[in-house]
C-alpha positions in Angstrom: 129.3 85.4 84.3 131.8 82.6 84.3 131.3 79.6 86.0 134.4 77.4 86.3 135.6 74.1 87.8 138.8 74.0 89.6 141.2 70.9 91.0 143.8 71.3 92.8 147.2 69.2 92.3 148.3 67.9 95.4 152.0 67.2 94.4 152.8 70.8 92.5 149.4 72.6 93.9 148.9 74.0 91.0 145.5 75.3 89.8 144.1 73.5 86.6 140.8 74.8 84.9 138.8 71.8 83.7 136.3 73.6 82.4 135.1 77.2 81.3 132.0 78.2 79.9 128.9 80.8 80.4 126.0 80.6 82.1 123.0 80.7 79.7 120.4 83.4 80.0 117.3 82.0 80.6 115.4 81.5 77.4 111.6 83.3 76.9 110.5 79.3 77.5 112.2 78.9 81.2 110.4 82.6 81.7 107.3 81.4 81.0 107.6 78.4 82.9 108.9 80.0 85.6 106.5 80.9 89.2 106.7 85.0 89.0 105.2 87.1 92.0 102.2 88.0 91.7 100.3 90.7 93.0 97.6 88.3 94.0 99.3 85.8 96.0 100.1 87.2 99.3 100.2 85.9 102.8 97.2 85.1 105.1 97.1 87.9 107.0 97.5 90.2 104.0 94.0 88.0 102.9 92.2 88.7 105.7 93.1 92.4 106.2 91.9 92.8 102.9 88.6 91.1 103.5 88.0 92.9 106.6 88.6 95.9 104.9 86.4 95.2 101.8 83.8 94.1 104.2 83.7 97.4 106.4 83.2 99.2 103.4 80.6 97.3 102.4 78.9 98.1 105.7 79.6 101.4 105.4 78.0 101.7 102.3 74.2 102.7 102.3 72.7 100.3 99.9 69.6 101.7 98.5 66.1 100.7 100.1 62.6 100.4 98.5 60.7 102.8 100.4 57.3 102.7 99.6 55.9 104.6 102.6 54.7 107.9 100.3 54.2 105.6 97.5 50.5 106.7 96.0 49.2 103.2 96.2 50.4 102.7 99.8 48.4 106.2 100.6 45.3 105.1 99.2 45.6 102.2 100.5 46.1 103.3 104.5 43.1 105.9 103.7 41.0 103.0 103.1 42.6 101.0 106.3 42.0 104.0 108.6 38.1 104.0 107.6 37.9 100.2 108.2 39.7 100.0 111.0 37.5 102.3 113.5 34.5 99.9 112.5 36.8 97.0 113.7 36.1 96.3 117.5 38.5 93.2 117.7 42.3 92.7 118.2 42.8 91.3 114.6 44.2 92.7 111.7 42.1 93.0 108.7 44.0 90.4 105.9 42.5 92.4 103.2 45.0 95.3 104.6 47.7 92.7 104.6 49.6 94.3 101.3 49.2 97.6 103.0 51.3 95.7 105.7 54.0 94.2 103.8 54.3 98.0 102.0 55.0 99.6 105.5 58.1 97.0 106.5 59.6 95.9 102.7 63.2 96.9 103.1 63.3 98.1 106.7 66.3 96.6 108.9 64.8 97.3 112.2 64.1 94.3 114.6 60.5 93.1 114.0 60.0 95.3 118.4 61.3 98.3 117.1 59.8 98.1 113.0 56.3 97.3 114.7 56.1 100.5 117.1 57.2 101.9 113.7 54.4 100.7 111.4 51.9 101.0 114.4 52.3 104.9 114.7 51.9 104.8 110.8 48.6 102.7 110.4 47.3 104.0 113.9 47.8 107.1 115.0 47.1 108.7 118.0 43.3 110.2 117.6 42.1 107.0 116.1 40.4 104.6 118.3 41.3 101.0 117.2 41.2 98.0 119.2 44.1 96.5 117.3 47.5 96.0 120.1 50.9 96.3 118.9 51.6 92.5 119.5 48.8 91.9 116.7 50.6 94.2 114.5 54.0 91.9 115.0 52.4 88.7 114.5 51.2 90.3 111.3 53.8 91.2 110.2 55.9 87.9 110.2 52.7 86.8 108.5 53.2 89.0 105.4 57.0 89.3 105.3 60.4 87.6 106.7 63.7 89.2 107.4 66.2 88.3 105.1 70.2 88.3 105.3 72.6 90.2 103.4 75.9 89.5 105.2 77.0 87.1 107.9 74.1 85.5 109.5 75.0 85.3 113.2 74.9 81.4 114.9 72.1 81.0 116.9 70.6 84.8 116.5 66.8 85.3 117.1 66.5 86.1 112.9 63.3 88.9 113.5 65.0 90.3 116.8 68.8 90.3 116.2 70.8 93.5 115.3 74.5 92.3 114.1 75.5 95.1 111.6 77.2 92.5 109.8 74.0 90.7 108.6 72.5 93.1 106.7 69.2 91.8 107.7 66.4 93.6 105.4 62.6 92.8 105.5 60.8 91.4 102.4 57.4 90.8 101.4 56.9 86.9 100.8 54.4 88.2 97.6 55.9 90.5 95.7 52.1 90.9 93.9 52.3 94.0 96.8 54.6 95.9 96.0 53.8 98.4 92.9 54.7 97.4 89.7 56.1 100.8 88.7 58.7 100.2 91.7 59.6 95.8 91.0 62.4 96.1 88.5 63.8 98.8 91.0 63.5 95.7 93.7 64.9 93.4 92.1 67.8 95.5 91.1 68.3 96.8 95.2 68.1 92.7 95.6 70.8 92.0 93.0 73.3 94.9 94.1 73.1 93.4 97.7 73.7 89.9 97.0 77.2 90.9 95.5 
């Protein structure tokens, strides 16, 4: 490409070429130097599409739960709280069955209503006489573990009662002494996976 200065004579108006010569190529230096697009700058809009989209899937995605329901420790130990518990003729909750507890809700995402008609069905069924209520059950079990988030903690929710998908709420045992130690380096890998 030539770029090339012109004047024009006024008295013959003639054209006179001061000055020829090529552009230069840019050297590799002025490349490098140079802002070049990049796939990772982008608008916004494109930024929050993307995180939406990330985040959905995240949702979507079934990260893995420690259930320790059939675990053989947990059903020795409920055999054992379903023979004390008939010889109990108060509404309080043993604290010696308090692991017991903490095995029933560790990684549940129910609201602490819903996981305690839950665990109450579990520990007392139907045919056994116990003088233990539901409400005792729920104010054990904020005794033994708290409901964690995972995701976007919602302003101002109710943290044991609140059911925003996008918090990933999960309940944890404040001890982990409870939970098995066949199943704890599986916790704290669920734990890991989940905070990323």
């Amino acid at each position: 490409e030539v770029q090339a200065e012109q004047e024009i004579s006024n008295t013959d108006t003639e054209i006179v070429i001061i000055e020829a010569k090529e552009k230069p190529e840019d050297s590799e230096k002025d490349r490098e130097t140079k802002p070049q697009p990049s796939s990772l700058t982008c608008s916004w809009d494109d930024r929050l599409e993307k995180f939406e989209t990330e985040f959905k899937d995240l949702l979507d995605s079934n990260d893995e739960a420690l259930d320790l329901s059939n675990h053989e420790q947990t059903e020795s130990e409920l055999k054992a709280f379903q023979r004390d518990v008939i010889t109990i003729n108060e509404d309080k909750f043993p604290e010696k069955h308090y692991p017991l507890l903490a095995k029933f809700c560790q990684d549940f995402t129910s609201p602490l209503t819903s996981l305690s008609k839950e665990v109450y069905k579990k520990l007392i069924p139907d045919e056994l006489d116990s003088d233990i209520s539901l409400l005792t059950i729920a104010e054990s079990i904020v005794l033994v573990c708290e409901r964690k988030c995972y995701g976007v903690k919602p302003a101002k929710a109710v943290i044991n009662e609140n059911n925003e998908r996008s918090a990933r709420w999960r309940w944890e045992s404040v001890s982990e002494d409870v939970i098995p130690e066949d199943m704890r380096a599986n916790l704290k890998e669920f734990r890991r996976k989940r905070r990323h």
